[in-house]
N, C-alpha and C positions, 0 to 999 in steps of 0.2 A: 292152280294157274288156269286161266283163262284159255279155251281150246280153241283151235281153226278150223274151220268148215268150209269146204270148197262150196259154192251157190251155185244149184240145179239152173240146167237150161230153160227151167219152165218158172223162174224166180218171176214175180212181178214186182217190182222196184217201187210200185207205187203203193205196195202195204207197206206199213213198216215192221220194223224187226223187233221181236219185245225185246224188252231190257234184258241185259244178262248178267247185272245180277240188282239185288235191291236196291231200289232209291230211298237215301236220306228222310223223304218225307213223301207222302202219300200227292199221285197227282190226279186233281179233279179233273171229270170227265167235263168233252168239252164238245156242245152240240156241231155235224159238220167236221168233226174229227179228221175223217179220212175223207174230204172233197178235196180233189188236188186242183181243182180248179176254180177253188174259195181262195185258194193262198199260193203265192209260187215262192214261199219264204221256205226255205229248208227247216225241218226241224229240229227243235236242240237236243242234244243227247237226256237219255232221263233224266240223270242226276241231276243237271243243270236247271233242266227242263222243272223238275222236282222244287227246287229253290225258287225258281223265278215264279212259279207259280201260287206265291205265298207272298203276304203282307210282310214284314218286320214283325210284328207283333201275333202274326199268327205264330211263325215260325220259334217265336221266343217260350208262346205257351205250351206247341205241343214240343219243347225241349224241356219244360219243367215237368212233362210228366212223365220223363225219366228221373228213374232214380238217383243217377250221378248228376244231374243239375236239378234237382227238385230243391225247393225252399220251404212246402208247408207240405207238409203229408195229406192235409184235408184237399191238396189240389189237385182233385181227379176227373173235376169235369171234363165230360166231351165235350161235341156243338151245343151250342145255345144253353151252356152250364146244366146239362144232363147228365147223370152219371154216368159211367163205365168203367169197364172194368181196365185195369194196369196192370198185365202180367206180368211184369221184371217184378214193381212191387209186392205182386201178391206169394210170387217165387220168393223172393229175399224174406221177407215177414216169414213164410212157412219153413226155411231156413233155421230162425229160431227154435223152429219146436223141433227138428231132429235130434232122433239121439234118444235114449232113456231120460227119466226124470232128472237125474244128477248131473248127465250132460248137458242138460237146456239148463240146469241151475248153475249149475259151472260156470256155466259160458255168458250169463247175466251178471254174475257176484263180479267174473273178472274184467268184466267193462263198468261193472259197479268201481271198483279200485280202479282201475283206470281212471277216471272221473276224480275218486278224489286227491290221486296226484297231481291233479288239476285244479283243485280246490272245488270242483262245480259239484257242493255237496247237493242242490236240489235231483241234480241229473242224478248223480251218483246213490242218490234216495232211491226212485223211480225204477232202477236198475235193481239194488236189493231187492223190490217190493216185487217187482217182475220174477227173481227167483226163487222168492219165499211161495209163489203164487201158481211158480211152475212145481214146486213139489208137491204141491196140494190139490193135481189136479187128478182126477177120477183115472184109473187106469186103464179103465176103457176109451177113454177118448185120450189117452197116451199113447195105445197102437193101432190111432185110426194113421191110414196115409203111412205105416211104417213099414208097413212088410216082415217079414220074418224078425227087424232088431225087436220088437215090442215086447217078446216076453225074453230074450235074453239072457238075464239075471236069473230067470225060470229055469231057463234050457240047461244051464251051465252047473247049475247047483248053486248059485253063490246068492240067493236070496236076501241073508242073513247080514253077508258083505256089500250090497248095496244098499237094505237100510240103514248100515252103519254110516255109507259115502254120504246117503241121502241127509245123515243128522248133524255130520259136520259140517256141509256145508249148509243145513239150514241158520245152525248155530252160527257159522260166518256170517252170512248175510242179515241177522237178524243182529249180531253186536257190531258188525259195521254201520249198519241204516242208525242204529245207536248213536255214534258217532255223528253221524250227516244230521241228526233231529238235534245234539248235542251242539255243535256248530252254527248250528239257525235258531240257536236260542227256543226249539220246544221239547222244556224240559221233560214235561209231562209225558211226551210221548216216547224221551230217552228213558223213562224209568218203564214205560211200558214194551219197550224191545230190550231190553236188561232181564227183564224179567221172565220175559220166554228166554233169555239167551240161557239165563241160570237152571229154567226150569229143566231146560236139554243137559246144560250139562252145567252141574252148582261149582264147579271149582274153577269157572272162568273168570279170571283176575280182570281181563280187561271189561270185563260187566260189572263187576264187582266196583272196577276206577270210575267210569263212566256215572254212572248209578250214584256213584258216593258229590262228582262232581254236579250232577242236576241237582240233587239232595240240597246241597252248598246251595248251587243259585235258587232253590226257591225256599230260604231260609231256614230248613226242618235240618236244625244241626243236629238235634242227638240221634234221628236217624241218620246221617249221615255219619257221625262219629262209628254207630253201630257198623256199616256198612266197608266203615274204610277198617275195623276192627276183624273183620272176615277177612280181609281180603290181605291184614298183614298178617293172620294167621296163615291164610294159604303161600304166602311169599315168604314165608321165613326160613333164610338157609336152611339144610339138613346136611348132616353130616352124614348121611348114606348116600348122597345124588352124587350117581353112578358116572358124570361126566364132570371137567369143571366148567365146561360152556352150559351147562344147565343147572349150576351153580352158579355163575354170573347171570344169568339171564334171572332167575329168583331173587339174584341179590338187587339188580340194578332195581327191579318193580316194587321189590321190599323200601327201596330207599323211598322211592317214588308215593309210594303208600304215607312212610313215615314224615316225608314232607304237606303231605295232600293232608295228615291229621295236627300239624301242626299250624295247618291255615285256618283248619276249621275252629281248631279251639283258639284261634286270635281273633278270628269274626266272631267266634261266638262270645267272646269276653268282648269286644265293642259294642256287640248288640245289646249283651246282658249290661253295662255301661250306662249304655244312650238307654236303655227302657227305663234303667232308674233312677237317669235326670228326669224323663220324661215323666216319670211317676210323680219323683220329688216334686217339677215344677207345677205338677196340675192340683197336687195336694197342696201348695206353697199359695200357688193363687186362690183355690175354695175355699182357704184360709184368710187370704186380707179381705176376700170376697166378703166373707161373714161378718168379720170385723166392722166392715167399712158401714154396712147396715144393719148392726149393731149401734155402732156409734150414730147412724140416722136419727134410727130410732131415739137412743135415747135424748138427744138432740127435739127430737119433737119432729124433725122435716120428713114429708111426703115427697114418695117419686112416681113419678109420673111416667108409662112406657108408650114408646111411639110404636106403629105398625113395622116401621124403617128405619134403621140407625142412621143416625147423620153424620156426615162427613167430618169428624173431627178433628182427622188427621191421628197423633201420638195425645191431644187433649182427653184427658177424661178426671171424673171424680174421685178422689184418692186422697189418702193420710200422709201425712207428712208428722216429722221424720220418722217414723216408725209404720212401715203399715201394716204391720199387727199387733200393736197397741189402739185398743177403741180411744184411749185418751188423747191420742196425737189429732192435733190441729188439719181439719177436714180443706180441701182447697179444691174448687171449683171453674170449669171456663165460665167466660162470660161471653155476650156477645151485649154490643153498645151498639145501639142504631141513631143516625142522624135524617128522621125521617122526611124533612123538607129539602133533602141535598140530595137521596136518596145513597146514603155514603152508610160504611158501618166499619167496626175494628170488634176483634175477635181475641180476647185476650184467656188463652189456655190455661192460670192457673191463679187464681184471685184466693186467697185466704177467708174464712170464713169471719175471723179478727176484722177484715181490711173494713171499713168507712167507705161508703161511696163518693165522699169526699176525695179520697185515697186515688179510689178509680179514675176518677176526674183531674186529679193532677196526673195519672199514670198518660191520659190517652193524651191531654190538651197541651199536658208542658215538656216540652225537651226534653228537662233534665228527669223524666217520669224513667221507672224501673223499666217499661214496658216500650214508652211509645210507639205504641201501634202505628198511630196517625199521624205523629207529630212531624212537622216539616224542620228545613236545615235551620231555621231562625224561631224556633216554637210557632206553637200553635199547629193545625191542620192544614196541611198543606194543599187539598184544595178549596179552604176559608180563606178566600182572596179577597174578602169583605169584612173581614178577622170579627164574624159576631160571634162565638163561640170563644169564650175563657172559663175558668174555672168559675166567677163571682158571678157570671151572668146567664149559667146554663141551668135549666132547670130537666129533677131527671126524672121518671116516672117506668113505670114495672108492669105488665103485664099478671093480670092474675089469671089462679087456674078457670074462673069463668068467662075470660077473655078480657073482661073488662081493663080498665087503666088505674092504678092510686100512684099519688106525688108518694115519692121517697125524699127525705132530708138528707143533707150529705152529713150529719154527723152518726147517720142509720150504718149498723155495719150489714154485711151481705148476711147471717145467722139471722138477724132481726128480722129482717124480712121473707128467709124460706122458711124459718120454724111457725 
């Protein structure tokens, strides 16, 4: 409570009286301060005084460098974004480290599970890692700042009993963060905290599940087969467990195993599946492959390869009906240019038998197999001058030295690639 004080006969009224007790926010000195006869304005109590003497935006910043309204931990500038120091923060932060090793590990693991009741596996990462981090720290800088708790464990005789606290709880936090890497999809590094969790202690089932399910997602089934085979070794009822709550607790994990291997050998029979379609079908194709230039060859025709595949869409060179029979009838796209119209029709699969007679009723007449080009009343529908028919078209072929030779339409397409 705030005290009364009677004021001496010798008070001068024209000092003022300091604050009694702290103002909300620091107040700038202010040249002329104490001239009472610069100002006949009474002046405002600190506090007020403390407020009014600040922008909005002053007043916002130095509240965020309190810890209960802070937003970024990096915001500790003073004036003119200087450093300094924040003793509530640097208090609460040193906070963490009281306590022996196992108590700062403790006390990280359990805001680690905090976190993932919340699902926020990254936070709840960051938290393991802090307590794995806090065991491993040199013991001498364990009882700097501690006073007499630092060797405790020492003093008490129970050395032995707190590296055993120290290794279950490193084990926790290292198959929890398990978990949190397991959740954010990195596999890799769930088998790598599994792997210290087992190394602490080999008969941890939930390392064992973990480890089996990364395994799974990055498709290495027979090690995971392997893994989940340990681990329904270690879950399998026993008819000596001295309790039956730890009989149902073995049993529910044993199911949980035997479901976890019953997914892996159905992915792994899918996999094994699709690998030998996919075998089959690349064996199936390097097979009509051969064929198809087989039957070139003995054909007599040359091919010719571009720097760049062309656009052909589902077109390409192929046997019919059989494509792996060399005997089967070879069938080709074409492309027909109309080079004074600057028009053309693209016909994906012309028989090697066909006549370019053939080709020429396909593209020019209505009733053609194909009509590429042909408009609703035959002919080319943009030949609005109708000189293009089959009697009056003459057709001509590009050779491989660029040049041009006339083709006869009773010439089949064989006669002129061989």
């Amino acid at each position: 409570m705030s005290r009364v004080e009677e004021l001496p006969d010798t008070f001068d009224s024209s000092h003022p009286l300091p604050p009694s007790a702290e103002t909300p926010f620091p107040i700038p000195t202010r040249p002329n301060a104490h001239d009472a006869t610069s100002n006949t304005t009474p002046a405002l109590p600190p506090a007020m005084d403390s407020v009014r003497s600040h922008t909005a935006d002053e007043i916002v910043n130095m509240m965020k460098r309190t810890p209960l309204f802070m937003t970024e931990v990096d915001d500790l500038g003073g004036d003119g974004g200087a450093p300094s120091e924040n003793i509530e923060l640097e208090a609460l932060r040193a906070l963490q480290y009281e306590g022996t090793r196992a108590e700062i590990a403790l006390g990280f693991k359990e805001r680690g599970n905090e976190m993932v009741g919340e699902k926020k596996w990254k936070d709840a990462r960051e938290f393991y890692t802090k307590g794995i981090l806090a065991l491993k720290r040199d013991s001498e800088a364990q009882t700097q700042g501690k006073g007499d708790d630092g060797g405790r464990a020492e003093k008490d005789g129970d050395e032995e009993e707190e590296k055993e606290k120290e290794r279950k709880i490193e084990e926790a936090c290292y198959v929890n963060r398990a978990l949190c890497n397991l959740e954010m999809k990195n596999y890799r590094s769930t088998l790598h905290d599994t792997s210290h969790t087992l190394t602490l202690s080999p008969t941890n089932t939930k390392a064992q599940y973990r480890s089996t399910l990364a395994l799974l997602a990055l498709n290495k089934h027979t090690l995971a087969l392997d893994t989940c085979d340990r681990g329904l070794a270690l879950t399998s009822p026993s008819p000596s467990s001295p309790t039956l709550a730890s009989t149902t607790k073995y049993s529910a994990e044993h199911t949980a195993f035997q479901t976890l291997k019953s997914r892996i050998l159905s992915t792994q029979h899918a996999a094994y599946e699709h690998e030998q379609k996919r075998t089959a079908a690349e064996q199936k194709k390097k097979r009509e492959e051969l064929t198809l230039n087989t039957a070139l060859s003995a054909r007599g025709i040359k091919m010719r390869w571009t720097g760049k595949q062309p656009d052909l869409e589902d077109a390409r060179i192929h046997l019919e009906p059989d494509p792996s029979d060399p005997a089967s009838e070879i069938h080709f796209p074409l492309l027909v240019l109309y080079p004074l119209h600057q028009q053309s029709d693209f016909l994906k699969s012309v028989a090697e038998t066909s006549s370019f007679g053939d080709v020429l009723h396909t593209v020019l007449d209505v009733g053609g197999s194909l009509g590429a080009g042909a408009g609703a009343e035959g002919g080319l529908h943009w030949d609005t001058a109708h000189e293009y028919s089959v009697d009056d078209v003459e057709v001509f072929m590009e050779t491989v030295t660029g040049g041009m030779v006339k083709v006869g339409r009773k010439k089949r397409v064989l006669d002129v690639l061989a």
